[in-house]
C-alpha positions in Angstrom: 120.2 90.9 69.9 116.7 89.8 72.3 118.3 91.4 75.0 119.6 94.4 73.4 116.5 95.1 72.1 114.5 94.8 75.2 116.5 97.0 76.7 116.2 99.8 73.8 112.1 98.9 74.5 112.1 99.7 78.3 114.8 102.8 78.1 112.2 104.6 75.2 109.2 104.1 77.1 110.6 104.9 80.5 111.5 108.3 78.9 108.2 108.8 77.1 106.3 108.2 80.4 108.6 109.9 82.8 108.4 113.7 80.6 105.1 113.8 81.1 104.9 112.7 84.7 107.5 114.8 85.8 105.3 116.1 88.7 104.5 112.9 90.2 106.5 111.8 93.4 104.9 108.7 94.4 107.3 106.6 92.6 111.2 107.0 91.3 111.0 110.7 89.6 114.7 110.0 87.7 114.3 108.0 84.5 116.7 104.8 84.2 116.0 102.7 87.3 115.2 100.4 84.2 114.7 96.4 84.9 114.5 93.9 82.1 115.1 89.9 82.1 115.3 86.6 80.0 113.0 84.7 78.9 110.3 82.8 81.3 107.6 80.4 79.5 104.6 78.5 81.0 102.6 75.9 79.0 99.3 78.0 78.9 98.4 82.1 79.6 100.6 83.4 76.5 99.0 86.4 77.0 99.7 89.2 79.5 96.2 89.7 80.6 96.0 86.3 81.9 99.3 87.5 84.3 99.2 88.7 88.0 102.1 89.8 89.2 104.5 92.1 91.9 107.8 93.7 91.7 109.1 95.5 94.8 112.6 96.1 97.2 113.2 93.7 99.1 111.7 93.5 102.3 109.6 96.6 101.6 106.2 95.6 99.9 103.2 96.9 101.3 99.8 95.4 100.2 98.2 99.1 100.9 98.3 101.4 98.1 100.0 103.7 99.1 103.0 102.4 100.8 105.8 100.3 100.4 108.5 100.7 97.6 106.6 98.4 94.9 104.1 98.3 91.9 101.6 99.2 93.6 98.3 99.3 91.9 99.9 99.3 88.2 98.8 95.6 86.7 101.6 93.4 85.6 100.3 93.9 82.0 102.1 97.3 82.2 105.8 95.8 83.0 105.5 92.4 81.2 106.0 91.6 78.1 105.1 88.0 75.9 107.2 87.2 72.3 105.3 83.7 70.6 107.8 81.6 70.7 109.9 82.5 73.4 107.9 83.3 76.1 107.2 85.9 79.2 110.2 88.7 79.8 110.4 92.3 82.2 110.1 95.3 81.0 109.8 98.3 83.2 111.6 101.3 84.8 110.7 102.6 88.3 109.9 106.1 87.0 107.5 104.8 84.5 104.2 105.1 85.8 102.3 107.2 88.7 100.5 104.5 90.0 104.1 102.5 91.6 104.6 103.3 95.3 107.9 104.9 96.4 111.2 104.7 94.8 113.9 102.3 95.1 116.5 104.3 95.5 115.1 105.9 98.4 115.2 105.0 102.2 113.9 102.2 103.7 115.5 100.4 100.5 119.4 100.0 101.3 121.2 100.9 98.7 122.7 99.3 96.3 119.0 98.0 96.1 117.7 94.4 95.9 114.7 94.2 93.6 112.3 91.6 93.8 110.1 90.2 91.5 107.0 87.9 90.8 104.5 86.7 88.4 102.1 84.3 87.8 99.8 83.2 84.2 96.6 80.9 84.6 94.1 79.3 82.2 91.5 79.3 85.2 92.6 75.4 85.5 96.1 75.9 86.4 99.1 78.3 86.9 102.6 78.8 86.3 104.8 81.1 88.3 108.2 82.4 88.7 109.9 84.9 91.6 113.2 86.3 90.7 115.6 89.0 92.6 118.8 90.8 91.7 120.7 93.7 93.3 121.7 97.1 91.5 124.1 96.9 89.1 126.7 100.1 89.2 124.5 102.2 86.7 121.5 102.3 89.0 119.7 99.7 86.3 118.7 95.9 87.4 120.2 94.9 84.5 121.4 92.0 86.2 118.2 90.2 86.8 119.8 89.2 82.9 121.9 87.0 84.4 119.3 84.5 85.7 119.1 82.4 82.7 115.7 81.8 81.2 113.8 78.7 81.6 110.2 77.0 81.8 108.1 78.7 84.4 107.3 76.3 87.3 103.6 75.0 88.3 102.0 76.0 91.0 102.0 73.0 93.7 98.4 71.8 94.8 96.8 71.1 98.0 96.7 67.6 99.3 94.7 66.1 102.6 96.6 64.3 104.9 94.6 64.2 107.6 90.8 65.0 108.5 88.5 64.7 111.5 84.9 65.8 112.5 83.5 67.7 115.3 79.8 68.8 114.4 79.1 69.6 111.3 82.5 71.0 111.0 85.4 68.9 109.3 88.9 69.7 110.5 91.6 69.3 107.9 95.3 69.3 107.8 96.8 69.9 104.3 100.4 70.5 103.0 101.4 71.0 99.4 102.7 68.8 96.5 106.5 69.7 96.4 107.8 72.4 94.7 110.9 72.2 92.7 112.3 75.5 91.3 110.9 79.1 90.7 112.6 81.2 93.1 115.9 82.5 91.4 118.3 84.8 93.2 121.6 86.6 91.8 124.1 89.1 92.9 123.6 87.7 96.4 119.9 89.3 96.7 118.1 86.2 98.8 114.4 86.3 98.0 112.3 83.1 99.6 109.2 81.3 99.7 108.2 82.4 103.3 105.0 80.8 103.3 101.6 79.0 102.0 98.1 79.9 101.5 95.4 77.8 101.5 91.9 78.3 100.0 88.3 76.8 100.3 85.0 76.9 97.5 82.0 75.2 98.1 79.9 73.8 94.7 77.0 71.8 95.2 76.7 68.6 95.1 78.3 66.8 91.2 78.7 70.2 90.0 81.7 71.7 88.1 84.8 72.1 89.3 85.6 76.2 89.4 87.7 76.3 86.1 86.6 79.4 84.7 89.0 81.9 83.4 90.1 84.5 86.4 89.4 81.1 88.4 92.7 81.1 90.2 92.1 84.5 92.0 92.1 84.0 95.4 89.4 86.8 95.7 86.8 84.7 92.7 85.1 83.1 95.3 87.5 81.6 97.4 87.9 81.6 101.1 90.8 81.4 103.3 91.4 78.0 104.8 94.6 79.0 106.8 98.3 79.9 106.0 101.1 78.4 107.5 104.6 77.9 106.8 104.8 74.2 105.2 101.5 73.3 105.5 98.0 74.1 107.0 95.3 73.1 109.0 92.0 74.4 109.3 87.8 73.5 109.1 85.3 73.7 106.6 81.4 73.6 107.0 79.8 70.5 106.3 76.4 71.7 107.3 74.9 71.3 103.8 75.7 68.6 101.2 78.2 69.9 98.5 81.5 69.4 96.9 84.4 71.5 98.9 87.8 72.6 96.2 90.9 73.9 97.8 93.3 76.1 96.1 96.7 77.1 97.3 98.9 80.0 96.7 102.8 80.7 97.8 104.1 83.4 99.5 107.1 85.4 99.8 109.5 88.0 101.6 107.2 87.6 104.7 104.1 89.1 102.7 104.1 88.7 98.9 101.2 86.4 98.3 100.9 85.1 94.2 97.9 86.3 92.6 96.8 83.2 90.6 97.1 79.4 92.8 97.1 75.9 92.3 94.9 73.5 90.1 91.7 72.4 92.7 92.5 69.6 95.0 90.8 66.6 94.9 87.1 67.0 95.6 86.1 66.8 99.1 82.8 65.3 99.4 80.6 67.1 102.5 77.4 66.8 104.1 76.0 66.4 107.4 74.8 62.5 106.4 78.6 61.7 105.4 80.4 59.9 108.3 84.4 61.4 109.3 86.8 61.7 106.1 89.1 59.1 104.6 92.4 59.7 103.2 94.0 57.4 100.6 97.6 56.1 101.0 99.1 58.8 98.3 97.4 61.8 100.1 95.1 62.6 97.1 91.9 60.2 97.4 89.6 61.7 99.5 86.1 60.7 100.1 83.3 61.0 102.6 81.6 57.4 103.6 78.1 57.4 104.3 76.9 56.3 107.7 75.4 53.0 107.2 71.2 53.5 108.5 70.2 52.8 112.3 69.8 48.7 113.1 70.6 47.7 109.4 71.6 43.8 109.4 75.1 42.3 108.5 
C-alpha cells in the first residue's frame, strides 16, 4: 500500500504542475516520465531541507544551468520526500517543474533511458548518502528504481593522512578515504559508479571548534579544494600561520556528479610555521605536528 500510494502522490502532482507549465520546454513537456523508490533512512537529517541531492541520465549531467538532462537548479526538497518512521523516498516526474534541464526522453539520452540518482542528509557533523540508477520501464516511468529494495543510507567515508612532508611553510599531504561499503545501487542493467573523490581543506585557529555547524558539510561553507583524485589524494596546505587545518571529503560520480554534503572532519591537523614535519600514527588517523626543540638546548 506505501508504494501504491507514492505513486498516486507523484502521478497528481506531476499533472497539477505540468497544466500550468505547459509552455515551458526546458524540461520533459509530456506528463508521466514519473520516478518514485523505496525507502532510504540515515540516522540524522529527517528532514528534507537538511538534503542535497541530483537526479539526471546517465552520462549527461551538466553542472551549468542550463544544460545537461538533470535537475538542474530545482533543490532536492522538491523531488524527495521523508515518512517518520520509515525514512527518505523519490518522488518526482521529469515534466514537473521549469527549473529541470532537458528531457530524458530526448537525444543525447539513449533510449530506453537510464536514470540516475543521488542524495545526501547532514546534521553539519556528519552525512549519509545514497546513489541509485534504473532504466525505463516499458511505460516510459522509472518505476523500476522500486526494485532496489530499501535499506539504511550509507555514511559518508572520511579523510585520513597517510603520509605528510614539508617544503616551506607548505605541508604536502597524501590522503585516501576510510572504505566505503555500499550506497551505489544499480538495476535493470543501468551501471552508475563512484568515479571519484574530493577532498577539502578549513583552517580554524588555533584550539578552536571544529566546523560543525548546520549547512557545515557544503563544500562551498568555507571549504577549499585540496585535490580530487580517483582513490585518493595528495595535495598542500599553508602552514604559514598557527591554526588547526579540517579536511572534508566528498564522492563523486558518472565522471562529474560531486555529493553536495561530505564527510565528518578528519582528524585535526595541527599547523604553524614553529611545528617541525608531520607525524602519522600507525592507524592513519593520529596526526600531530612536533614542535622543534629550541637552538643548543641540552640532553
Amino acid at each position: 500500500m506505501k508504494v501504491i500510494f507514492k505513486i498516486a502522490i507523484v502521478l497528481t502532482v506531476g499533472v497539477l504542475m505540468t497544466a500550468g507549465l505547459s509552455n515551458v520546454s526546458a524540461f520533459c513537456t509530456v506528463p508521466g516520465t514519473t520516478f518514485t523508490s523505496q525507502y532510504f533512512d540515515a540516522p540524522i537529517g529527517q528532514d528534507v531541507a537538511s538534503t542535497s541531492g541530483r537526479f539526471w541520465g546517465l552520462g549527461n549531467f551538466n553542472p551549468a544551468s542550463p544544460g545537461g538532462s538533470d535537475n538542474g537548479n530545482a533543490p532536492s526538497a522538491t523531488w524527495l520526500r521523508y515518512t517518520p518512521g520509515s525514512g527518505f523516498y523519490l518522488a518526482g516526474d521529469w515534466a514537473g517543474d521549469p527549473l529541470y534541464d532537458g528531457c530524458i526522453q530526448d537525444p543525447p539520452n539513449p533510449q530506453p533511458a537510464h536514470m540516475a540518482v543521488e542524495f545526501s542528509t547532514s546534521d553539519g557533523t556528519d552525512s549519509y548518502f545514497v546513489a541509485l540508477c534504473s532504466t525505463e520501464d516499458a511505460g516510459g516511468t522509472f518505476g523500476t528504481l522500486q526494485d532496489i529494495p530499501g535499506t539504511a543510507m550509507t555514511r559518508v567515508p572520511k579523510p585520513v593522512v597517510t603520509a605528510s612532508s614539508r617544503a616551506g611553510t607548505t605541508t604536502n599531504l597524501t590522503v585516501s578515504l576510510e572504505p566505503l561499503s555500499g550506497g551505489v545501487y544499480n538495476t535493470g542493467g543501468c551501471t552508475l559508479a563512484q568515479t571519484g573523490v574530493k577532498v577539502y581543506q578549513q583552517t580554524v585557529p588555533r584550539n578552536a571548534p571544529a566546523p560543525t555547524a548546520p549547512g557545515s558539510r557544503s563544500p562551498g561553507a568555507g571549504w577549499t579544494l585540496l585535490g580530487q583524485g580517483t582513490n585518493s589524494v595528495a595535495g598542500g596546505v599553508n602552514c604559514a600561520t598557527d591554526g588547526d587545518i579540517y579536511l572534508l571529503s566528498t564522492l563523486v560520480f558518472d565522471g562529474n556528479v560531486e555529493l553536495g554534503q561530505g564527510s565528518r572532519n578528519s582528524t585535526k591537523v595541527e599547523c604553524g610555521p614553529n611545528l617541525a614535519t608531520p607525524v602519522v600514527g600507525p592507524d592513519g588517523n593520529e596526526f600531530r605536528f612536533i614542535r622543534k626543540p629550541k637552538a643548543g638546548k641540552a640532553h
